[in-house]
C-alpha positions as CSV (number, residue, x, y, z in Angstrom):
1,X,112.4,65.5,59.5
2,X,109.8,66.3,62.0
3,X,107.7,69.0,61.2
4,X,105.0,71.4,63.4
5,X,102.0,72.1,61.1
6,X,100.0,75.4,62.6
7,X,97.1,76.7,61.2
8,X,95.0,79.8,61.7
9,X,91.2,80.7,59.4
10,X,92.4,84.8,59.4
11,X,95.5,86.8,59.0
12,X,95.0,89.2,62.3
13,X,94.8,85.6,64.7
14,X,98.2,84.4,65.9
15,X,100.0,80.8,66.0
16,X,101.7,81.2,69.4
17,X,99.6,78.8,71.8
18,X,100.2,76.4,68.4
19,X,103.7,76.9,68.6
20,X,104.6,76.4,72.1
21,X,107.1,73.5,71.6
22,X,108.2,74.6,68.2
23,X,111.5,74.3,69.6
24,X,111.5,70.5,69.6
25,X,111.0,70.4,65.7
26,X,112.8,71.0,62.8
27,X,110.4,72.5,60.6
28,X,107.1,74.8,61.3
29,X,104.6,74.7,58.4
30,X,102.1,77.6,58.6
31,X,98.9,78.2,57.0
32,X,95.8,80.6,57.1
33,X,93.4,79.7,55.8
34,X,89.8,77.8,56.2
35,X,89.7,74.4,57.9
36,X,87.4,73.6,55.0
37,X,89.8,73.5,52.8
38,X,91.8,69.8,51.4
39,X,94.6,69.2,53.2
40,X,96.8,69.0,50.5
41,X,94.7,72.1,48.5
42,X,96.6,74.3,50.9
43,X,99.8,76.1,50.5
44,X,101.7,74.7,53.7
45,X,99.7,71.0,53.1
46,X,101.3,71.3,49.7
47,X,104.7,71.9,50.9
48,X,104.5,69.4,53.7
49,X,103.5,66.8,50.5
50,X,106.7,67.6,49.1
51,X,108.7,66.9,51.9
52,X,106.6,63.7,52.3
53,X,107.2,62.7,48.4
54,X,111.2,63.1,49.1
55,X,111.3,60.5,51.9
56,X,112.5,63.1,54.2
57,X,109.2,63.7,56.5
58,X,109.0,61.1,59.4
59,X,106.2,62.5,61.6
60,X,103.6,65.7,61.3
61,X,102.6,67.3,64.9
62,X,99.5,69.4,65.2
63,X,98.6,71.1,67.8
64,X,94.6,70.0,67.8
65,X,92.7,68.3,65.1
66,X,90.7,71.0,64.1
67,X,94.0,72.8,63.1
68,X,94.4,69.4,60.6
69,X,90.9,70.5,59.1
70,X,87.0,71.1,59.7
71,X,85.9,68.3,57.6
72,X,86.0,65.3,58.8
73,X,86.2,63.4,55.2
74,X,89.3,65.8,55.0
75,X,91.0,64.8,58.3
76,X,90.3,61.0,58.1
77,X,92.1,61.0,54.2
78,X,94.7,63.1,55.5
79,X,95.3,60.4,58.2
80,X,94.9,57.4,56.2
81,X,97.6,58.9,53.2
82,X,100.2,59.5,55.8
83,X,99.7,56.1,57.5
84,X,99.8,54.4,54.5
85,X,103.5,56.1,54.3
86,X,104.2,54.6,58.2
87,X,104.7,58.6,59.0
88,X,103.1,59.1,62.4
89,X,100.7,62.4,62.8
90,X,100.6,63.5,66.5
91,X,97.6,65.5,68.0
92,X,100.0,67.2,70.6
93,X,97.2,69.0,73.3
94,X,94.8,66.1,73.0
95,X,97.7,63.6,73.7
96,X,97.2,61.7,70.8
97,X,99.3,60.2,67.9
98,X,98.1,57.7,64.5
99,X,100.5,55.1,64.7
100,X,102.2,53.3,67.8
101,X,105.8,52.4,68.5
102,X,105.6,49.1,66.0
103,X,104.8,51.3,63.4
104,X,100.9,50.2,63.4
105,X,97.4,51.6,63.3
106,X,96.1,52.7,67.0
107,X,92.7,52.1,66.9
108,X,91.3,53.8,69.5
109,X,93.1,56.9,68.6
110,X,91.6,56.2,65.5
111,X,88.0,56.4,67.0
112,X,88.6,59.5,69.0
113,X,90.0,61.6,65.9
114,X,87.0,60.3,64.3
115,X,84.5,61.7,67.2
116,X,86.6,65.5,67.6
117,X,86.3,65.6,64.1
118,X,83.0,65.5,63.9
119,X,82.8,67.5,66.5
120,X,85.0,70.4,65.1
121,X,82.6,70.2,61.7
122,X,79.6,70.5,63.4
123,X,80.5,73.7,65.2
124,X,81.6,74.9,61.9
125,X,78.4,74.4,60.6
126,X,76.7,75.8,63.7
127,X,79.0,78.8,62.7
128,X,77.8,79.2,59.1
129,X,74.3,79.0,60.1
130,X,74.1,81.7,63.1
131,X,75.8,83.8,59.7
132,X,72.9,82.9,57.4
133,X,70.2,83.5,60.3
134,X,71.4,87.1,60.7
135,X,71.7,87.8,57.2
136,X,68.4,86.9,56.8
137,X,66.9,88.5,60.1
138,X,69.1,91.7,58.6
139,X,67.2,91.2,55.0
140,X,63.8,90.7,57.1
141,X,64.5,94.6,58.6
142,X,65.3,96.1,55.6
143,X,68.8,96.2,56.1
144,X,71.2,95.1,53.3
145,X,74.5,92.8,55.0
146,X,77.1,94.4,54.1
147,X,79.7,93.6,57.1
148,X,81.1,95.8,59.3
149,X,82.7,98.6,57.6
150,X,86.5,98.9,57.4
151,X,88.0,100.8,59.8
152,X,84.6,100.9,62.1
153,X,85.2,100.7,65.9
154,X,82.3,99.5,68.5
155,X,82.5,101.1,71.5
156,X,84.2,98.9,74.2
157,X,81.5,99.1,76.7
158,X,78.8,98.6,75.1
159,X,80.4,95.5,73.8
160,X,81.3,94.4,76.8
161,X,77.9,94.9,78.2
162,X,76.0,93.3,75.5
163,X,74.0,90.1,77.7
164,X,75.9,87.2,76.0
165,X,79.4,88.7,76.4
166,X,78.5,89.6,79.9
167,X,77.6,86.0,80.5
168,X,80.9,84.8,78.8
169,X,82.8,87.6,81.0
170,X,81.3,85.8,84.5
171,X,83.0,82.7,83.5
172,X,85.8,84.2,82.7
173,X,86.6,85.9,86.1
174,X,85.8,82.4,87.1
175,X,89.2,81.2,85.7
176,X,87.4,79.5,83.0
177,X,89.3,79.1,79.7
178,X,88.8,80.6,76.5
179,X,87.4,77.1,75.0
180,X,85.5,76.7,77.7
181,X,83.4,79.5,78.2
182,X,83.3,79.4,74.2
183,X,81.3,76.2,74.3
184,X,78.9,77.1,78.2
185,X,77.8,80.4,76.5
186,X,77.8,79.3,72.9
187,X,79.6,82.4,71.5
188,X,82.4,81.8,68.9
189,X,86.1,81.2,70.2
190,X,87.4,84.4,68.8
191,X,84.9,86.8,70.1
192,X,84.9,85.1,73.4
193,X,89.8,86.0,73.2
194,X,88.5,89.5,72.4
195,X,86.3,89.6,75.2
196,X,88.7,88.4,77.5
197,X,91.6,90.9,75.7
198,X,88.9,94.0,76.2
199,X,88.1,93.4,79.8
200,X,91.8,92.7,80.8
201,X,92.2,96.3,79.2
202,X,90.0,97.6,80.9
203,X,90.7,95.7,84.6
204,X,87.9,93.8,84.4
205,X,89.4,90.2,83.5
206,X,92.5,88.8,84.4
């Protein structure tokens, strides 16, 4: 059995670039949830164990190794567990896969999981702390964090016009990716789709 394994951190983000050759499997696994959490702690991990302890699982697909986890403890254990079993996991944008065609370790695929996944925990991190700082910045003010409130809207222009996202929109109407502008302007992945969604509504973007 080949299975897809997708993997999204909220319930209002979508699978579909993760799902692109779906058709080529015989199984998607979905979860959403944090990259931080074990593998095998998560619901669709848990059922992709039990296809593993039946024999049936031959090789897991992923679409990038961040969607595998944010830890990199996590990822290499993951890895190690299903090439003890000789079941190969494939990374399919980065081009790469755990085991070759004689059934054995690739060790330079090895080394490059190893160096994404550090990679994908350290913006994690970098996440977690830009939270912290403007919590505390909030606190600092006098303000108590509370989120934004449910059901709130921001006004799209002012959004749009806020210096950052205006930086992130120039390299967008550059053709620039989503990823890519993400990591030139340093603004999270997410805001930098809703940026691109906002200004395509409103012409800006294509």
């Amino acid at each position: 059995m080949k299975v897809l394994y997708t993997r999204i951190s909220s319930v209002d983000q979508k699978t579909d670039r993760q799902r692109i050759t779906e058709s080529d499997f015989d199984l998607v696994v979905e979860d959403k949830c944090s990259g931080a959490i074990p593998f095998f702690d998560r619901e669709g991990g848990k059922e992709v164990l039990k296809y593993t302890d039946a024999g049936i699982l031959t090789s897991l697909s992923v679409w990038e190794i961040d969607r595998l986890g944010r830890n990199l403890s996590d990822i290499l254990n993951t890895i190690h567990f299903f090439t003890q079993r000789n079941i190969t996991i494939y990374f399919l944008n980065q081009g790469l896969k755990t085991i070759d065609d004689h059934g054995k370790e690739i060790p330079i695929s090895k080394l490059i999981i190893s160096i994404l996944g550090i990679v994908g925990e350290m913006e994690r991190n970098q996440i977690k702390e830009r939270q912290k700082e403007g919590i505390r910045i909030a606190k600092l003010k006098g303000s108590v964090y509370k989120g934004r409130k449910k059901g709130s809207d921001e006004n799209i222009l002012e959004f749009l016009e806020k210096p950052q996202n205006k930086k992130v929109f120039d390299f967008l109407k550059k053709d620039y990716k989503c990823k890519e502008a993400a990591v030139l302007t340093d603004v999270h992945y997410n805001t930098v789709t809703k940026i691109r969604k906002l200004g395509f509504m409103n012409g800006n973007v294509r």
